[in-house]
N, C-alpha and C positions, 0 to 999 in steps of 0.2 A: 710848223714848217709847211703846212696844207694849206689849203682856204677852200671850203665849201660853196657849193653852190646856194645854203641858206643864204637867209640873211645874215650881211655883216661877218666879220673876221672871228673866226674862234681859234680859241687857243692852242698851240702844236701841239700835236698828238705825245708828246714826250715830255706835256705839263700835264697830262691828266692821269686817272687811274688807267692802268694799262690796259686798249680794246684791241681786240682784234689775235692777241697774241694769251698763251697762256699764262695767267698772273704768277708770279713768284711763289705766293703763297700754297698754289696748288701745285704746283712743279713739286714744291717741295713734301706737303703733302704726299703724294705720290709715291714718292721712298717709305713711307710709314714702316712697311713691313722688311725693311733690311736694317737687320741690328747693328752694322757697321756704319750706317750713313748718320754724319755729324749733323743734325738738325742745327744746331748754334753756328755751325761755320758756315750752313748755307743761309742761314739766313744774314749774320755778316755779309754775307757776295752779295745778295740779293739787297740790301740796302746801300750799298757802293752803287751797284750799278741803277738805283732809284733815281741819283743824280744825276741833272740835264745841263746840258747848252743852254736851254732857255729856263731851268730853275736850276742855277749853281748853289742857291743859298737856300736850304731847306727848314724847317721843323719837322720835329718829332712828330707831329699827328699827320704833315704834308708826303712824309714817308710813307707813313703808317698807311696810308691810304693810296698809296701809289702802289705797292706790295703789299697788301693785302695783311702784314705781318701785325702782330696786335703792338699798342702803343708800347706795352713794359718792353718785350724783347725788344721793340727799335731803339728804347731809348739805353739798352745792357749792350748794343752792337755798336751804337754809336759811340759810346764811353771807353769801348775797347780798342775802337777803332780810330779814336782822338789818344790816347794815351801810345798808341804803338805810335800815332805821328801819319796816319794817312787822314786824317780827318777833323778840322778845324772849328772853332767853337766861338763861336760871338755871345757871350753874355747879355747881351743887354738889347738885342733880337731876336733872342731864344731860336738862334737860327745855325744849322753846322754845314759844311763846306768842303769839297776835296781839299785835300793840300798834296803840293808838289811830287812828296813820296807813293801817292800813291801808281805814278807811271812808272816806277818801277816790275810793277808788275804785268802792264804790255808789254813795256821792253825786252824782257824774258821770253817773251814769246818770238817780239819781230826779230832779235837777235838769234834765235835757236833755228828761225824756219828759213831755208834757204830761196823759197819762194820770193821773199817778201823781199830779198836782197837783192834776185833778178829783176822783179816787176819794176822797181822804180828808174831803172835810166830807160825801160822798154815804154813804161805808159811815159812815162816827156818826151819819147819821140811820140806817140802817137798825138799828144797834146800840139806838139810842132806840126806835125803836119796837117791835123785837124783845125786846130788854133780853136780848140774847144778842152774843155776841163775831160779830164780820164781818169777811172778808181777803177783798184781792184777790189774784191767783197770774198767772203766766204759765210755759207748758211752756218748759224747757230741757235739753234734751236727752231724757231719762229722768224728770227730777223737775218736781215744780211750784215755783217758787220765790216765795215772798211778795214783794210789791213794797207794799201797803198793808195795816194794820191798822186797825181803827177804836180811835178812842183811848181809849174805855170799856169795850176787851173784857175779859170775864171768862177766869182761865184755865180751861180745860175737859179741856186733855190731863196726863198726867204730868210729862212736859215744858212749858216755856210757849214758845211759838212767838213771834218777829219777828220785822220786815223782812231779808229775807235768808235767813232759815230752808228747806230742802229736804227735800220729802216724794215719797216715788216716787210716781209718777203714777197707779199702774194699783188704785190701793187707796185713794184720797181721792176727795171730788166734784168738787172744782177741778181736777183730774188728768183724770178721766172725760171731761167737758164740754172741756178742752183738747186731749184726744186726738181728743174726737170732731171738730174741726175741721181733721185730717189728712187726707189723702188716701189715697185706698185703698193705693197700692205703702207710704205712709209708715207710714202701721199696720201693715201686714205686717211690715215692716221693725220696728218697735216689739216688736211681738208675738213676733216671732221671733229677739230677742235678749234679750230682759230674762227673768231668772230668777224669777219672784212665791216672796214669802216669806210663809209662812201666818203675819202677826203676830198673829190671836186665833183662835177655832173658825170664827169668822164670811168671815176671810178669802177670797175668791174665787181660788185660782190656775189654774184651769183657764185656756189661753189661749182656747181655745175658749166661755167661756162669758163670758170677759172682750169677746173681740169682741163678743157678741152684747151686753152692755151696755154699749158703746161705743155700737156702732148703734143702739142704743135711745136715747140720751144725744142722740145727733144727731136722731134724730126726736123726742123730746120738749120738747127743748132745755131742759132741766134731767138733774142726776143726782143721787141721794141714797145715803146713803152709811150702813149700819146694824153699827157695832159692827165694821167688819173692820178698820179700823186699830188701834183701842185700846177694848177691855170698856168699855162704859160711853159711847161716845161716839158720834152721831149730828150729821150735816151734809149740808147740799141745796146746791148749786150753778148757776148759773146761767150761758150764754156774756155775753161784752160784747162788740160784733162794731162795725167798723168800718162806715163807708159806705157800703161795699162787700160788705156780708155777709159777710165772713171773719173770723172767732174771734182774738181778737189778748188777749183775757184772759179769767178768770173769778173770780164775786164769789159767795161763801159766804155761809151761818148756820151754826155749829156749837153745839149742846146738848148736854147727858146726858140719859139717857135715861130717867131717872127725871122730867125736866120738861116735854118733849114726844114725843107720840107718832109715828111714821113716817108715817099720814094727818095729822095736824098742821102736818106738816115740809110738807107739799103742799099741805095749806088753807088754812094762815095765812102761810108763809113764803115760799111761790113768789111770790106775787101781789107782794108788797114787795120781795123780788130783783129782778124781772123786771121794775118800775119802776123801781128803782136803775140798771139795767145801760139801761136805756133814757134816761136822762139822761148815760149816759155813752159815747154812739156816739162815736167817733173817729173827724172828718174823716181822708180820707187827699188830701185836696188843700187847698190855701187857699179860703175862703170869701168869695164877692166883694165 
């Protein structure tokens, strides 16, 4: 979904083994020492979500090396996972496949969280009056992951992004603005495990320069984002903070950059975010 400033086109960052973000394999890892944590069901999740937009039809060793997980457990997760019916099996390309069932398990989520039921007639206005594409995101783990689109967005990247889609954090504005509602040991902790991948010239990897616009992110309470995820692409971000002033999501504009300018993005686009996100505070208790 990137394009480098090397030479020539390389392949989106959600075909290769995972950079920039902690691999599967070591997430899971990790847990080693709690006797309760199901080793087998993470790593099932962990090869669900191996599968891309731009690689829908995988193999076993294409897994395997996207997650880090060893060939035999991929190929005992995926068996399990075609026989419950979320996961589809071509014989004769030795290749397997989401199938339909498994959106049932977003839907569980966008269905239970009331957020995601406000956000979407609030981002298509802000889409109407921008006449630019709008998403909400929430950090998980490393990435920001889409929970709403607005439903007139235009596509704007190489790839076209939906609900579910995962972008690394530390290089989008919804990422930015989610991080910056971390706490200080937890960005450390951020910082000092993720790999940043230079996706254009524009890219920022310094970790050090990334903190400092994090922090920035947090006192301005917007972050704008010029060209470092994908040539051509520009987006400003906003927090949506519960009732309590804690950061629990963030809501975008994203344009090219041939139709708004960077002062633009802050003149005409913040003021309409930062209305959006204010209609969308989230009680965290009931309302009497």
């Amino acid at each position: 979904m990137a394009r480098t400033a090397s030479r020539g086109k390389e392949p989106p960052p959600d075909a290769l083994p995972l950079r920039g973000l902690m691999a599967p394999v070591q997430e899971i890892e990790a847990f080693a020492g709690d006797p309760d944590f199901m080793t087998s069901l993470a790593r099932g999740l962990a090869v669900l979500r191996g599968f891309s937009q731009s690689r829908p039809h995988q193999t076993i060793s294409q897994l395997s090396l996207r997650t880090g997980i060893p060939r035999a457990a991929v190929r005992r997760a995926l068996h399990t996972l075609a026989r419950l019916g979320y996961v589809g099996h071509d014989p004769d390309r030795k290749t397997f496949s989401l199938r339909a069932k498994v959106l049932t398990l977003g839907f569980a989520y966008l269905n239970t969280t009331p957020l995601t039921a406000l956000a979407q007639p609030v981002l298509d206005a802000v889409s109407e009056k921008l006449h630019e594409s709008s998403s909400m995101a929430v950090l998980e783990k490393d990435e920001v992951v889409y929970v709403v689109r607005s439903r007139t967005a235009r596509r704007i990247m190489s790839v076209d992004l939906g609900v579910g889609s995962r972008l690394p954090a530390y290089c989008t504005s919804l990422g930015r603005v989610l991080l910056s509602g971390l706490s200080a040991p937890d960005l450390n902790a951020y910082l000092s495990r993720i790999d940043p991948v230079r996706h254009t010239q524009h890219t920022v990897v310094s970790r050090e320069k990334l903190r400092a616009i994090v922090e920035a992110a947090r006192k301005d309470e917007f972050a704008i984002i010029d060209q470092e995820l994908e040539v051509g692409l520009r987006s400003i971000a906003v927090p949506v903070r519960d009732d309590q002033g804690r950061i629990v999501a963030a809501i975008n504009a994203g344009t090219q950059v041939h139709r708004v300018s960077v002062p633009d993005l802050e003149r005409l686009f913040l003021p309409v975010l930062r209305e959006a996100a204010g209609d969308l505070c989230v009680p965290t208790r009931p309302l009497p």
